[in-house]
PyMOL commands that place a pseudoatom at each C-alpha (Angstrom):
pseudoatom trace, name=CA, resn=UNK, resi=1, chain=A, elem=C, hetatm=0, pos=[6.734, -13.873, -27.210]
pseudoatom trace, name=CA, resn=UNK, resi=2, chain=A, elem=C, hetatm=0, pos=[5.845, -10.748, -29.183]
pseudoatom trace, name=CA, resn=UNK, resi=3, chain=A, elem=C, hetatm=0, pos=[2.011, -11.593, -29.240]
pseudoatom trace, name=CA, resn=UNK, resi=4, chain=A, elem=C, hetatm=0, pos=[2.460, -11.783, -24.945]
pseudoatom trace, name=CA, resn=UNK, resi=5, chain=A, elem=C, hetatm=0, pos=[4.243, -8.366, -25.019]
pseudoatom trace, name=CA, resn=UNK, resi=6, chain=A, elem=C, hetatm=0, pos=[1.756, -7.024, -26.995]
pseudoatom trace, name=CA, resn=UNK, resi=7, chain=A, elem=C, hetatm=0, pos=[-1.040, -8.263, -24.912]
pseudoatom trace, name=CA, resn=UNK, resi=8, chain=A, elem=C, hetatm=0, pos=[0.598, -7.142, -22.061]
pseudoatom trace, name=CA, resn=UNK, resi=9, chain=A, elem=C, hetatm=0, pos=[1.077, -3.899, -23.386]
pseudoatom trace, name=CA, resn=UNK, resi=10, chain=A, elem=C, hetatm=0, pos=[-2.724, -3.425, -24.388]
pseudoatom trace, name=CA, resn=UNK, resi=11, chain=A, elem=C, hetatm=0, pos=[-4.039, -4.309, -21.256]
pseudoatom trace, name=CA, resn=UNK, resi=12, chain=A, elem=C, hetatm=0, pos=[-1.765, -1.532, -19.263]
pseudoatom trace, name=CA, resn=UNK, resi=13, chain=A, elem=C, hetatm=0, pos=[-3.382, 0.822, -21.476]
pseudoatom trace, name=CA, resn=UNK, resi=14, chain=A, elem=C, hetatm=0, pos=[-6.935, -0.154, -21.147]
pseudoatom trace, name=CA, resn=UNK, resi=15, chain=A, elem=C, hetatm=0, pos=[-6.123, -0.457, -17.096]
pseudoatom trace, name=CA, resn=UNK, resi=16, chain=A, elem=C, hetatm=0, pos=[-4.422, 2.888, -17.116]
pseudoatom trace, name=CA, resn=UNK, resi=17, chain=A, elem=C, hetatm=0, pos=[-7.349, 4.368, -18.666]
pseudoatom trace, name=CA, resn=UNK, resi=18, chain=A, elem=C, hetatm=0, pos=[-9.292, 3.032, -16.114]
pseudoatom trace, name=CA, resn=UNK, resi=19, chain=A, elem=C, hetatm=0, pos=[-7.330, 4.656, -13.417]
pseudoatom trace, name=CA, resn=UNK, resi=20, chain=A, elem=C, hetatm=0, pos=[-7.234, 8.132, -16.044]
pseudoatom trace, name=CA, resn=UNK, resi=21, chain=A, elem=C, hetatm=0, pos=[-10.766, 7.779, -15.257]
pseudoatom trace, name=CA, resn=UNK, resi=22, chain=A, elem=C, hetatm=0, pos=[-10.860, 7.663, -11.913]
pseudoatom trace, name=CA, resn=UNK, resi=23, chain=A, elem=C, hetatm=0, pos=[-8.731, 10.193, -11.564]
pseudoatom trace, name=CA, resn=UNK, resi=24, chain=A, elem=C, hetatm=0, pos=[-10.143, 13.013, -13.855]
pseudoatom trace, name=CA, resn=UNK, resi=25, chain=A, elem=C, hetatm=0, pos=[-13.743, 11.752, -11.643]
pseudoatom trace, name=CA, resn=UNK, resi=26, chain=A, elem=C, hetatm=0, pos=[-12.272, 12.618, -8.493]
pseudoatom trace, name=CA, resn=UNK, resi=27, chain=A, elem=C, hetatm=0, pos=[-10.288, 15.573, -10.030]
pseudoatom trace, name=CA, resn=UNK, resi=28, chain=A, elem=C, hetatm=0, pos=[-14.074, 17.272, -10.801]
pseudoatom trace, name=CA, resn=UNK, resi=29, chain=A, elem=C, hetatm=0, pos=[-16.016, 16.174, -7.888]
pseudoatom trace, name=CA, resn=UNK, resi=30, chain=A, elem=C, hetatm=0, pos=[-13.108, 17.713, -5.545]
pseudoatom trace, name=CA, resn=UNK, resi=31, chain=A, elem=C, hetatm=0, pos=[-12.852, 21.070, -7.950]
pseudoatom trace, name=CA, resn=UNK, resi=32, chain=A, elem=C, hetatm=0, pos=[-16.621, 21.269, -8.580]
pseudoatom trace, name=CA, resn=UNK, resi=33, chain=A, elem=C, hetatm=0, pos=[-18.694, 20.983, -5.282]
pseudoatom trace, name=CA, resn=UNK, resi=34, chain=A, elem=C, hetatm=0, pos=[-15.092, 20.206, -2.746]
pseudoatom trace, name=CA, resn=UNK, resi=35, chain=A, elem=C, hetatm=0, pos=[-16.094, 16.988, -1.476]
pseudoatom trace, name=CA, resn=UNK, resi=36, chain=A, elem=C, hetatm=0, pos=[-12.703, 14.504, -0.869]
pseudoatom trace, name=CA, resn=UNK, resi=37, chain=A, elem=C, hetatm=0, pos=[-14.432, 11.630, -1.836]
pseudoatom trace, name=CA, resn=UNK, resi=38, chain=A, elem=C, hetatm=0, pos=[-12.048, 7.834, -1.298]
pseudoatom trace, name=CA, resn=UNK, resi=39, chain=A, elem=C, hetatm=0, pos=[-14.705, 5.986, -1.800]
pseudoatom trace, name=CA, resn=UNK, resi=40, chain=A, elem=C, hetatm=0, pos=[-15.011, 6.999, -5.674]
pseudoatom trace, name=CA, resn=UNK, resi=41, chain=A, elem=C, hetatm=0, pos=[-13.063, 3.574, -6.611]
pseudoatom trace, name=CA, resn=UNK, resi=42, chain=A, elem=C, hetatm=0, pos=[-15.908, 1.421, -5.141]
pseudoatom trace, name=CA, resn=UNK, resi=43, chain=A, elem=C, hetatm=0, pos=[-18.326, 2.830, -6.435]
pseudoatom trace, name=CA, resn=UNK, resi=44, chain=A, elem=C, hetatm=0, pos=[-16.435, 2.169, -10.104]
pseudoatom trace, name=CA, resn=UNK, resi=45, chain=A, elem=C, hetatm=0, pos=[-16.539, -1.178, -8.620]
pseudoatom trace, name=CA, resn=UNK, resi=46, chain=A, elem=C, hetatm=0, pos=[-20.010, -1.478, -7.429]
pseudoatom trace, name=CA, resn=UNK, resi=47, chain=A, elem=C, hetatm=0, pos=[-20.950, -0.619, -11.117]
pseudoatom trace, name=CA, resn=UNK, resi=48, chain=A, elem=C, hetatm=0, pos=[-18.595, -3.153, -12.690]
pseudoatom trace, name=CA, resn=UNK, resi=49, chain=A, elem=C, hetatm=0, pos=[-19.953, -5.652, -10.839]
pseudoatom trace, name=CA, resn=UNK, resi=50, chain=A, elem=C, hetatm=0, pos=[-23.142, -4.690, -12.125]
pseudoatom trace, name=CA, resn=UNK, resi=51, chain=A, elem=C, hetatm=0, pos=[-22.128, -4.710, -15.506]
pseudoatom trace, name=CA, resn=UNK, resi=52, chain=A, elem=C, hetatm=0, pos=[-20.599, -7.977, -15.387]
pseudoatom trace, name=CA, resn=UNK, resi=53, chain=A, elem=C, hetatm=0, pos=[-23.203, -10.019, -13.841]
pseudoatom trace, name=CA, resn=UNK, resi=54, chain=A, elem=C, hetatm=0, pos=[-25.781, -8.320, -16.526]
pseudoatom trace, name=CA, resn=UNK, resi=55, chain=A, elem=C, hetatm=0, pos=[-23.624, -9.725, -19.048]
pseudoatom trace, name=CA, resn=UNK, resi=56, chain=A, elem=C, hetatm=0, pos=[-23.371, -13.192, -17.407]
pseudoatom trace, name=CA, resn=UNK, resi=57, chain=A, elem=C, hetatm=0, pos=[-26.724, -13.479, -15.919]
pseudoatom trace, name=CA, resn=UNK, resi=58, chain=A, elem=C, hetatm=0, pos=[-29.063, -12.172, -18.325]
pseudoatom trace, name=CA, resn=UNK, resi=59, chain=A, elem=C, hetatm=0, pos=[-26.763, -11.996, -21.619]
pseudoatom trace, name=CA, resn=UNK, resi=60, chain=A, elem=C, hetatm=0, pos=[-26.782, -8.002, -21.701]
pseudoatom trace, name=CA, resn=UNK, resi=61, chain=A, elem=C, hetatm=0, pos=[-23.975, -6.663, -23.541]
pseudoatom trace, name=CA, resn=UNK, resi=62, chain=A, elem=C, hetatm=0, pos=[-21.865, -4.575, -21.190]
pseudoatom trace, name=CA, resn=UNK, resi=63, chain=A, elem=C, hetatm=0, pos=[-22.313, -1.397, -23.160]
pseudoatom trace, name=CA, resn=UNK, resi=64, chain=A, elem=C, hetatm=0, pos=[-26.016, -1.939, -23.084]
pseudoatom trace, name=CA, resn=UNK, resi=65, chain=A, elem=C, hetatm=0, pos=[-25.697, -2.410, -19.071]
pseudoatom trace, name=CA, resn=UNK, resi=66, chain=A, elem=C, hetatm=0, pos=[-25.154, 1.379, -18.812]
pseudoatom trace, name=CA, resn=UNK, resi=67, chain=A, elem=C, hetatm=0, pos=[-28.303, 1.726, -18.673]
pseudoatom trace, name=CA, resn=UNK, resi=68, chain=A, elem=C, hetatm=0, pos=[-28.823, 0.574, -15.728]
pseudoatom trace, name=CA, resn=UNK, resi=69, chain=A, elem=C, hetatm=0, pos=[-25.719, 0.564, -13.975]
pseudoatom trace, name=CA, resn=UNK, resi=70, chain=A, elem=C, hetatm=0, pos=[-25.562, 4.467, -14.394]
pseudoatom trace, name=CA, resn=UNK, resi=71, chain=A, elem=C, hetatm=0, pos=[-29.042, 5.029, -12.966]
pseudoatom trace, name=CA, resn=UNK, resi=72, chain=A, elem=C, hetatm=0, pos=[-28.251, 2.395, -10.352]
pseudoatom trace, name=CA, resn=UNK, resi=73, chain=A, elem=C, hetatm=0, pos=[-25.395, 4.547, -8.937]
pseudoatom trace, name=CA, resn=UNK, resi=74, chain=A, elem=C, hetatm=0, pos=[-26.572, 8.178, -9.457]
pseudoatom trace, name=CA, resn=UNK, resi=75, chain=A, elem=C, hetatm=0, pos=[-29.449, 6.793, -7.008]
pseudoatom trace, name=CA, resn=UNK, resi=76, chain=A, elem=C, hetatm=0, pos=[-26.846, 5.195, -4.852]
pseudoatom trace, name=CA, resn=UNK, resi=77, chain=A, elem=C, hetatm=0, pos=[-25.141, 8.672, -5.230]
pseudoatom trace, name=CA, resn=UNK, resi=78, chain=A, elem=C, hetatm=0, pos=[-27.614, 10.745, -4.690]
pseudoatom trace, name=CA, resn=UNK, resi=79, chain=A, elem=C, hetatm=0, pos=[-28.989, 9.278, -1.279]
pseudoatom trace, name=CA, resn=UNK, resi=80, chain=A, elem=C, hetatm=0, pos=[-25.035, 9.137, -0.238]
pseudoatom trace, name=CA, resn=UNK, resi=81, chain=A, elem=C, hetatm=0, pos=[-25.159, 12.724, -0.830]
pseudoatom trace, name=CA, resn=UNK, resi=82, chain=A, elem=C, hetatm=0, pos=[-28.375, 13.657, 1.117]
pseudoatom trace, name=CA, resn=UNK, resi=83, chain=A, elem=C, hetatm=0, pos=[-28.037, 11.336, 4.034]
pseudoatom trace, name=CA, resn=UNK, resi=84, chain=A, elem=C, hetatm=0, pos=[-24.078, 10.974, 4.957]
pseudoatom trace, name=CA, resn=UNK, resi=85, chain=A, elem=C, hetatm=0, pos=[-22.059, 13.730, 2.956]
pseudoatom trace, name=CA, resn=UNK, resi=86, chain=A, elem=C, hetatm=0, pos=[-24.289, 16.724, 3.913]
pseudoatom trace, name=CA, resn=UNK, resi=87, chain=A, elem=C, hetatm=0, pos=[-24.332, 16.359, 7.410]
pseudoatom trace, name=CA, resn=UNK, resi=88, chain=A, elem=C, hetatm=0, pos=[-20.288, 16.608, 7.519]
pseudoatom trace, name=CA, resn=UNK, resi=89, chain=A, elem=C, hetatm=0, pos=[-19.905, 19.424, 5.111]
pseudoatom trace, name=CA, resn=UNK, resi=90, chain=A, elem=C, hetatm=0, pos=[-18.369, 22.099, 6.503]
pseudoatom trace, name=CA, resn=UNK, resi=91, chain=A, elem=C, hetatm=0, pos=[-15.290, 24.093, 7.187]
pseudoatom trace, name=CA, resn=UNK, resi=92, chain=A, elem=C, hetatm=0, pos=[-13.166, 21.491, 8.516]
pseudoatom trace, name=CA, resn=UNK, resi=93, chain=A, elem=C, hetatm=0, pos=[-12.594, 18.671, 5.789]
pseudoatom trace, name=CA, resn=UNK, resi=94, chain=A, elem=C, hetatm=0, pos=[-11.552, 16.020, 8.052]
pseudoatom trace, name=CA, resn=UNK, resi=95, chain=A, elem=C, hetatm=0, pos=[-14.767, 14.327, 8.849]
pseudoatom trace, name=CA, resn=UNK, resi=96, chain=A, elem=C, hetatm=0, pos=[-15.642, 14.198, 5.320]
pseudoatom trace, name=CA, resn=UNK, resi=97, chain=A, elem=C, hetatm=0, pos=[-12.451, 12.242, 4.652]
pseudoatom trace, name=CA, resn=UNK, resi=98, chain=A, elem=C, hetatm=0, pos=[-13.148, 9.935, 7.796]
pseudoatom trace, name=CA, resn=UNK, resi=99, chain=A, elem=C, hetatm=0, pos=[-16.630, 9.894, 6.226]
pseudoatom trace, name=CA, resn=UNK, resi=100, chain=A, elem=C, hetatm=0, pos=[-15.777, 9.005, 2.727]
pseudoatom trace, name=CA, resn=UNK, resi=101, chain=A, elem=C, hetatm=0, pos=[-12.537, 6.614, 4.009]
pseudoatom trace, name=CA, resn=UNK, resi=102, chain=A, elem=C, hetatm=0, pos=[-15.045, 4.302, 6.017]
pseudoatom trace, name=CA, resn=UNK, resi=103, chain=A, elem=C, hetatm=0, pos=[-17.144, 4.118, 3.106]
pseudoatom trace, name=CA, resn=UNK, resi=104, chain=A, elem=C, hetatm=0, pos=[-14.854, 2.930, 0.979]
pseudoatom trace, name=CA, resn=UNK, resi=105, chain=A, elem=C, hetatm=0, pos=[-13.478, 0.311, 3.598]
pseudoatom trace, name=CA, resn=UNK, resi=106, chain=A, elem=C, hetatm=0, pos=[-17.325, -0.671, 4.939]
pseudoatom trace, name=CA, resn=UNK, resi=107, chain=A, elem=C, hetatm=0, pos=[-18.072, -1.282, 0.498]
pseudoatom trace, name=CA, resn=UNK, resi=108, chain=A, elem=C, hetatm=0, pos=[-14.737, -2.979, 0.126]
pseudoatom trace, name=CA, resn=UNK, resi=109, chain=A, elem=C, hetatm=0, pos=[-15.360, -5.598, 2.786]
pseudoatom trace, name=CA, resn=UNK, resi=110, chain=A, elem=C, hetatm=0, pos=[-18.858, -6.157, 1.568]
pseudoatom trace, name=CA, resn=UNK, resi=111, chain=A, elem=C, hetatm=0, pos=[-18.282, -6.788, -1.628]
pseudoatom trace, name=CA, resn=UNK, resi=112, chain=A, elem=C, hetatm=0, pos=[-15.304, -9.237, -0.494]
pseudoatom trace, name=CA, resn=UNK, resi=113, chain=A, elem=C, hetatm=0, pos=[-17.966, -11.221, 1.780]
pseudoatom trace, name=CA, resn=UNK, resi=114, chain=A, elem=C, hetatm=0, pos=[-20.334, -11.070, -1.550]
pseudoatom trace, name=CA, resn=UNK, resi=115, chain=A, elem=C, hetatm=0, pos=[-18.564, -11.737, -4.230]
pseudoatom trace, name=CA, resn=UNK, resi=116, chain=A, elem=C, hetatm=0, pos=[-15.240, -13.393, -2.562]
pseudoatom trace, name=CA, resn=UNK, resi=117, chain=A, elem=C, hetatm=0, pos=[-11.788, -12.049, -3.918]
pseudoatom trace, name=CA, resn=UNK, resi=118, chain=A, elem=C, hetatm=0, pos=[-11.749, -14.743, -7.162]
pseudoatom trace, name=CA, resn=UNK, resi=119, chain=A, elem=C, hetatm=0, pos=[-11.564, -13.807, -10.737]
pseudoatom trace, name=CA, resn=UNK, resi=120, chain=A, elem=C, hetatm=0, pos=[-14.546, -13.675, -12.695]
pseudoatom trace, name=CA, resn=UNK, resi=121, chain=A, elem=C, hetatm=0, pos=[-14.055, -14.340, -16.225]
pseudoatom trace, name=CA, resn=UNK, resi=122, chain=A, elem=C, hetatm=0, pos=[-16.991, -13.217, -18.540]
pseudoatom trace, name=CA, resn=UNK, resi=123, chain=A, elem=C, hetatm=0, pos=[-17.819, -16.472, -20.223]
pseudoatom trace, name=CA, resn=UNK, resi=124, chain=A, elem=C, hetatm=0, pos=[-20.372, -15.607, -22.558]
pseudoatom trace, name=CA, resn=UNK, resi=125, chain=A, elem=C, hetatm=0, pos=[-18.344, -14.859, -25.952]
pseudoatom trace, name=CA, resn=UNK, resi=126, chain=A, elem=C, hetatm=0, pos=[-18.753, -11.851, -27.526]
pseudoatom trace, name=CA, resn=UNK, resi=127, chain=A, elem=C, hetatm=0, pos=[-19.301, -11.570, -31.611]
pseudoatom trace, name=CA, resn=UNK, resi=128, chain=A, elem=C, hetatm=0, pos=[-16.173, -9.965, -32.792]
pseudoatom trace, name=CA, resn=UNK, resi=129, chain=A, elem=C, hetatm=0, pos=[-14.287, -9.762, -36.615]
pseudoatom trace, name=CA, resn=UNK, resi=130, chain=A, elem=C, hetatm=0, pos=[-10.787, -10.431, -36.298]
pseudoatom trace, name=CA, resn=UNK, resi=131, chain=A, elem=C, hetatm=0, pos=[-7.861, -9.211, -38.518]
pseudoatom trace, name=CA, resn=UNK, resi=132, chain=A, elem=C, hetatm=0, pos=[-4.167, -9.836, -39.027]
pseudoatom trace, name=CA, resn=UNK, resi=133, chain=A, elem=C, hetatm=0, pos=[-1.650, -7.509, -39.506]
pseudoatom trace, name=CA, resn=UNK, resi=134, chain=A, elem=C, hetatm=0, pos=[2.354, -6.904, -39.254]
pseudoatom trace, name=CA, resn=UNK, resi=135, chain=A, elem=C, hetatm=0, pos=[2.208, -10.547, -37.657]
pseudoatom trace, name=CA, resn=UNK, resi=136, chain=A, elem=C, hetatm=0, pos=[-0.731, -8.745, -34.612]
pseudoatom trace, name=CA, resn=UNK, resi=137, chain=A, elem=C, hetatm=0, pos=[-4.303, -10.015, -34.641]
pseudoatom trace, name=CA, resn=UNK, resi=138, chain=A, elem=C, hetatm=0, pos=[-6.501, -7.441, -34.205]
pseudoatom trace, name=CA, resn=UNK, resi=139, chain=A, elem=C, hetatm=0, pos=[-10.406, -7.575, -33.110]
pseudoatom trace, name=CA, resn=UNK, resi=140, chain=A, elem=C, hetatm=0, pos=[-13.203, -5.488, -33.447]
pseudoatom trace, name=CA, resn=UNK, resi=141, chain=A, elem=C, hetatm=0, pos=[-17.185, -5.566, -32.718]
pseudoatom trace, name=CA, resn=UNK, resi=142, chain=A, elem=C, hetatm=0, pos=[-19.609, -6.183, -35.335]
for i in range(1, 142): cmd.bond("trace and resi %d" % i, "trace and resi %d" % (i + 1))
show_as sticks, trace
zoom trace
């Protein structure tokens, strides 16, 4: 029972810094440059998805997938930026949050035809020490 609780607790800390993530992300994009941006959570998505199937496909440890992944979206980003956001910039920040809302709803529904709404478990194990103490096992990365 403890080992649950204590599993349950870790992962609504590693979630919640997820979300602390997002939310300092969306925090500086909307103080820096004053773009409302909703579709900041798919594109989080779009580059966990490219994370994960590096890691399943091709073996790449997800660390090592940064490489690509962050490259992947600045591009995505970037041509977001030149051909969508620009032309809606202005003094008037509705259409930017129409803009921005039916991007996130036009990625959410393709990556639900794409990838379907299953869970994808990572099955390729990952090397990792483990340790015991006060009755927890702990892991770490070589």
């Amino acid at each position: 029972m403890w080992e649950t609780l204590a599993q349950a607790v870790i992962n609504g800390l590693l979630i919640g810094g997820i979300y602390a993530l997002v939310s300092i992300g969306v925090t500086l994009i909307f103080g820096v440059v004053k773009i409302v941006n909703f579709a900041q959570g798919e594109f989080v998505m779009i580059g966990m998805y490219i994370s994960f199937f590096l890691a399943t496909q091709f073996g790449i440890d997800p660390l090592v997938s940064l490489v690509v992944s962050m490259p992947v979206l600045f591009l995505a980003g970037v041509l977001i930026q030149h051909f969508l956001i620009r032309r809606v910039l202005g003094p008037n920040d509705m259409p930017q949050i129409f803009l921005t809302f039916a991007l996130s709803l036009l990625l959410l529904n393709l990556s639900l035809m794409l990838f379907s709404a299953n869970y994808r478990p990572s099955t390729r194990p990952i090397r990792m020490r483990r340790g015991t103490s006060a009755g927890c096992t702990y892991r770490w990365r070589n």
